[in-house]
TIRO-2110 file (N, C-alpha, C; in Angstrom, 1 decimal):
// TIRO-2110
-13.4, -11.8, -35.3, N, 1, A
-13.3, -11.2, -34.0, CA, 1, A
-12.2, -11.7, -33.3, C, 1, A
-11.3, -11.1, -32.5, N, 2, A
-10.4, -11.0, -31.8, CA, 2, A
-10.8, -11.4, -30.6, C, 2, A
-9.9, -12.5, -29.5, N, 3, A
-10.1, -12.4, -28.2, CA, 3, A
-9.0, -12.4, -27.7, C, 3, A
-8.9, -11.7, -26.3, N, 4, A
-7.7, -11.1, -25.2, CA, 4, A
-8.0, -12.0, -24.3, C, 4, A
-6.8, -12.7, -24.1, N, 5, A
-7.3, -13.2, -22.6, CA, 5, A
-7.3, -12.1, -21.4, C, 5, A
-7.6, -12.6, -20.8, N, 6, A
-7.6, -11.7, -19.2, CA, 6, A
-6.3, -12.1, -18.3, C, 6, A
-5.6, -11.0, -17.9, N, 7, A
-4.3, -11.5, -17.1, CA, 7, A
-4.8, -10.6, -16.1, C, 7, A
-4.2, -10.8, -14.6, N, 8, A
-4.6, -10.4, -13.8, CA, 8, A
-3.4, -8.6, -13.4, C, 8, A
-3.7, -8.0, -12.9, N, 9, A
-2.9, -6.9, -13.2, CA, 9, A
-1.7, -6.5, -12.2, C, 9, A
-0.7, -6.3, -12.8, N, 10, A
0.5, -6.4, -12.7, CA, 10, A
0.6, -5.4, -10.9, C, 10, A
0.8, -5.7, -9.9, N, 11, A
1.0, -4.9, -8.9, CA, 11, A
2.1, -3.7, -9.5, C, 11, A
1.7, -2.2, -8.9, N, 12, A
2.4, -1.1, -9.3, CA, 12, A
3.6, -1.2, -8.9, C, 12, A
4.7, -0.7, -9.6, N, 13, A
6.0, -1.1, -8.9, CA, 13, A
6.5, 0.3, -8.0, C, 13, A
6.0, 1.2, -7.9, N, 14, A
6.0, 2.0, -7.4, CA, 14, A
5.9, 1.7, -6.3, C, 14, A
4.6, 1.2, -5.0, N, 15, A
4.2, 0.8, -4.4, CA, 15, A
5.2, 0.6, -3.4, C, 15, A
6.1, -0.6, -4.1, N, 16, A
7.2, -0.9, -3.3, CA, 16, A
7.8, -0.8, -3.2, C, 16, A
8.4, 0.2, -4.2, N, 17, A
9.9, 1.5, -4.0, CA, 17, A
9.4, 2.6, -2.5, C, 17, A
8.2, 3.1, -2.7, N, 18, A
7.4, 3.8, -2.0, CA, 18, A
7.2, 3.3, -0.3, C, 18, A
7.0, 1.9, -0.2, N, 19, A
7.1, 1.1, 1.2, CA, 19, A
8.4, 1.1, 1.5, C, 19, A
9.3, 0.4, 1.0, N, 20, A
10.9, 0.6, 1.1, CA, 20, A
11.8, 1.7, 1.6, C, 20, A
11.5, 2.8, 0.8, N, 21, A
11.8, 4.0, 1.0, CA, 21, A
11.4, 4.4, 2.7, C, 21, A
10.4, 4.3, 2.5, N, 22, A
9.4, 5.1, 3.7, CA, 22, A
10.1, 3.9, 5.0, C, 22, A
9.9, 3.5, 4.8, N, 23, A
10.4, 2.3, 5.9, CA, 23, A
12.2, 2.4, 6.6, C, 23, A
13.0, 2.8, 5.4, N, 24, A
13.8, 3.4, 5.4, CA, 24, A
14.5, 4.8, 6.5, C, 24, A
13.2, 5.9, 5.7, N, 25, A
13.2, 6.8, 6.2, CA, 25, A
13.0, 7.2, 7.6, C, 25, A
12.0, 5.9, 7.8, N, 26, A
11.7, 6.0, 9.2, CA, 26, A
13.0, 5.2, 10.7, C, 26, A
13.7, 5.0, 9.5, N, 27, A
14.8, 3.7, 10.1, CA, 27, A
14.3, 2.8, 10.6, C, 27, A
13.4, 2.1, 10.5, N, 28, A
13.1, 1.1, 10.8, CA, 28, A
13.4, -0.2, 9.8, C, 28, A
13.5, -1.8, 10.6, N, 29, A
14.0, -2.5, 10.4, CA, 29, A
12.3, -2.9, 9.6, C, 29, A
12.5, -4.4, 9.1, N, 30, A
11.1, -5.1, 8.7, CA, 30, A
10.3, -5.3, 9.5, C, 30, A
10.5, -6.2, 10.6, N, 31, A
10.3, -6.7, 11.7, CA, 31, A
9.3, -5.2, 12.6, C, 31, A
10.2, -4.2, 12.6, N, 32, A
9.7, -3.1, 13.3, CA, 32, A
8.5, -2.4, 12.5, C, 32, A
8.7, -2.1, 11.4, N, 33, A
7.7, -1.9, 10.6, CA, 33, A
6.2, -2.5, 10.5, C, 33, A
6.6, -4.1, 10.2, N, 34, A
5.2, -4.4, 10.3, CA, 34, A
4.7, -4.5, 11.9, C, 34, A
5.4, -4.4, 13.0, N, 35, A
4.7, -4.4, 14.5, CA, 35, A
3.9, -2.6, 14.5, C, 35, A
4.3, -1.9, 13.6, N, 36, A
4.0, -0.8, 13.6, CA, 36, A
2.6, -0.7, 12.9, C, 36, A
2.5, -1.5, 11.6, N, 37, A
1.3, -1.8, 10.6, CA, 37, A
0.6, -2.5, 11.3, C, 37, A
1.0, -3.7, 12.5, N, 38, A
0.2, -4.9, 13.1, CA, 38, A
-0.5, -5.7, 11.7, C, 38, A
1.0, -5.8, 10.7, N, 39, A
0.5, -7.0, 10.0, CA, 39, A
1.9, -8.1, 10.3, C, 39, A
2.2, -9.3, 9.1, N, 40, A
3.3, -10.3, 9.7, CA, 40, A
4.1, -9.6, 9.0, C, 40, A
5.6, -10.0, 9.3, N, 41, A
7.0, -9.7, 8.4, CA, 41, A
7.1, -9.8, 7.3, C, 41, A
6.6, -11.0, 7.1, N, 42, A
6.8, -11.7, 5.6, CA, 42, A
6.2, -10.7, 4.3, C, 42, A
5.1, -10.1, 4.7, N, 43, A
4.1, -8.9, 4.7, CA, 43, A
4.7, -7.9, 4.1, C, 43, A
5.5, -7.4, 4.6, N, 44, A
6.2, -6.2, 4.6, CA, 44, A
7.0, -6.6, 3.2, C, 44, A
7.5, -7.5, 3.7, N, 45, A
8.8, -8.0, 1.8, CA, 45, A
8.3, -8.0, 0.8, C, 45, A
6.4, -8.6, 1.2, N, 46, A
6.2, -9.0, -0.6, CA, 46, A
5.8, -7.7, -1.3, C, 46, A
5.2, -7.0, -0.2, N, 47, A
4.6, -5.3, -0.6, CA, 47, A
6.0, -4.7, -1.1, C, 47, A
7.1, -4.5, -0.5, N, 48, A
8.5, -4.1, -1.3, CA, 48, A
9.1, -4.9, -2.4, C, 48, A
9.0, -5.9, -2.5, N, 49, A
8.9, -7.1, -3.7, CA, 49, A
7.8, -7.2, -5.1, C, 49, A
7.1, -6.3, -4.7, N, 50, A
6.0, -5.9, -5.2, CA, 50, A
5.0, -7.5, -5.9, C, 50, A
4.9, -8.3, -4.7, N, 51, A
4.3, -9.4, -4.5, CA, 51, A
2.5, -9.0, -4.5, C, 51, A
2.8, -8.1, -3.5, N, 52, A
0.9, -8.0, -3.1, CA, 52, A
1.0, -6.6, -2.6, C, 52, A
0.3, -5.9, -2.6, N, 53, A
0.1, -4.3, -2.4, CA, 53, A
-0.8, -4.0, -1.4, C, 53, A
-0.1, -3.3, -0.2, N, 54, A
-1.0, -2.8, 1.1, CA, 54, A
-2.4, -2.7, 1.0, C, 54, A
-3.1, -3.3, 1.8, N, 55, A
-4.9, -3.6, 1.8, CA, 55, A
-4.9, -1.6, 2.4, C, 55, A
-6.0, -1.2, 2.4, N, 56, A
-6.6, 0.1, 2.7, CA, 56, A
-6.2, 0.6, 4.0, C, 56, A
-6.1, 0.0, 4.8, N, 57, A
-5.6, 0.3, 6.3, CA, 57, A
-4.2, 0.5, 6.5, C, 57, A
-3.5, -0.3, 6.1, N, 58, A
-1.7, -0.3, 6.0, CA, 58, A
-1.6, 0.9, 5.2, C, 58, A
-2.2, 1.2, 3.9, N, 59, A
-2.0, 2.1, 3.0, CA, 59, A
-2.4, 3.7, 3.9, C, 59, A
-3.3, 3.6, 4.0, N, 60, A
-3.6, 4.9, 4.9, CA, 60, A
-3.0, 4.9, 5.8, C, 60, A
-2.3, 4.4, 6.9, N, 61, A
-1.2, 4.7, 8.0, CA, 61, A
0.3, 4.9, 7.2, C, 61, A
0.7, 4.4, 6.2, N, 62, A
1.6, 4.7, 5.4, CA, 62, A
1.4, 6.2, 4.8, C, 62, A
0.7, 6.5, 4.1, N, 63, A
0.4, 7.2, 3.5, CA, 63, A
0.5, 8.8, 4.5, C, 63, A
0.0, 8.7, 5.8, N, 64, A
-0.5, 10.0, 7.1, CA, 64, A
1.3, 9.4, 7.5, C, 64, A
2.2, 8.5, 7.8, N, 65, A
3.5, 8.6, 8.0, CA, 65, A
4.5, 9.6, 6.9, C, 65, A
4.4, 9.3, 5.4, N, 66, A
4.5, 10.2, 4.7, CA, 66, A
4.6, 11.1, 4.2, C, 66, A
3.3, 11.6, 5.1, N, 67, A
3.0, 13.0, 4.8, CA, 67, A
4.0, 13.6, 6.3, C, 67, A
3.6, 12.8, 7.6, N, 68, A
4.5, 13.8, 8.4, CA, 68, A
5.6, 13.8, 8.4, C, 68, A
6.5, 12.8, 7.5, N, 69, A
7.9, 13.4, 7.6, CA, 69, A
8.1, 14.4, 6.1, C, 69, A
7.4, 14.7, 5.5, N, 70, A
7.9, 15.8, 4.6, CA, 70, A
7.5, 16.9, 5.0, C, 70, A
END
């Protein structure tokens, strides 16, 4: 019998092309962005760095931004 270890799973890289973009689009800086999210700066880079991926709340205000600019 065969064993796998367990690795923890790879944050989507999409995610953070997707924050980047949109952040972008919106012309906003980092700094402006996350006062907008009401999370820290640093925040913003690792989600575009694809460090750690927006909790449920950031995601859904991202997500209702997205939709109004298309």
């Amino acid at each position: 019998m065969t064993t796998t270890s367990c690795t923890p799973t790879e944050p989507r890289t999409d995610i953070g092309m997707f924050v980047h973009q949109l952040r972008h689009l919106l012309g906003l800086a980092q700094a402006q962005f996350a006062m907008q999210l009401k999370v820290a700066v640093p925040t913003i880079a690792r989600w575009e760095n694809n460090r750690t991926q927006p909790s449920t709340l950031p995601l859904m205000q991202l997500k209702k931004w997205s939709q109004q600019k298309m």
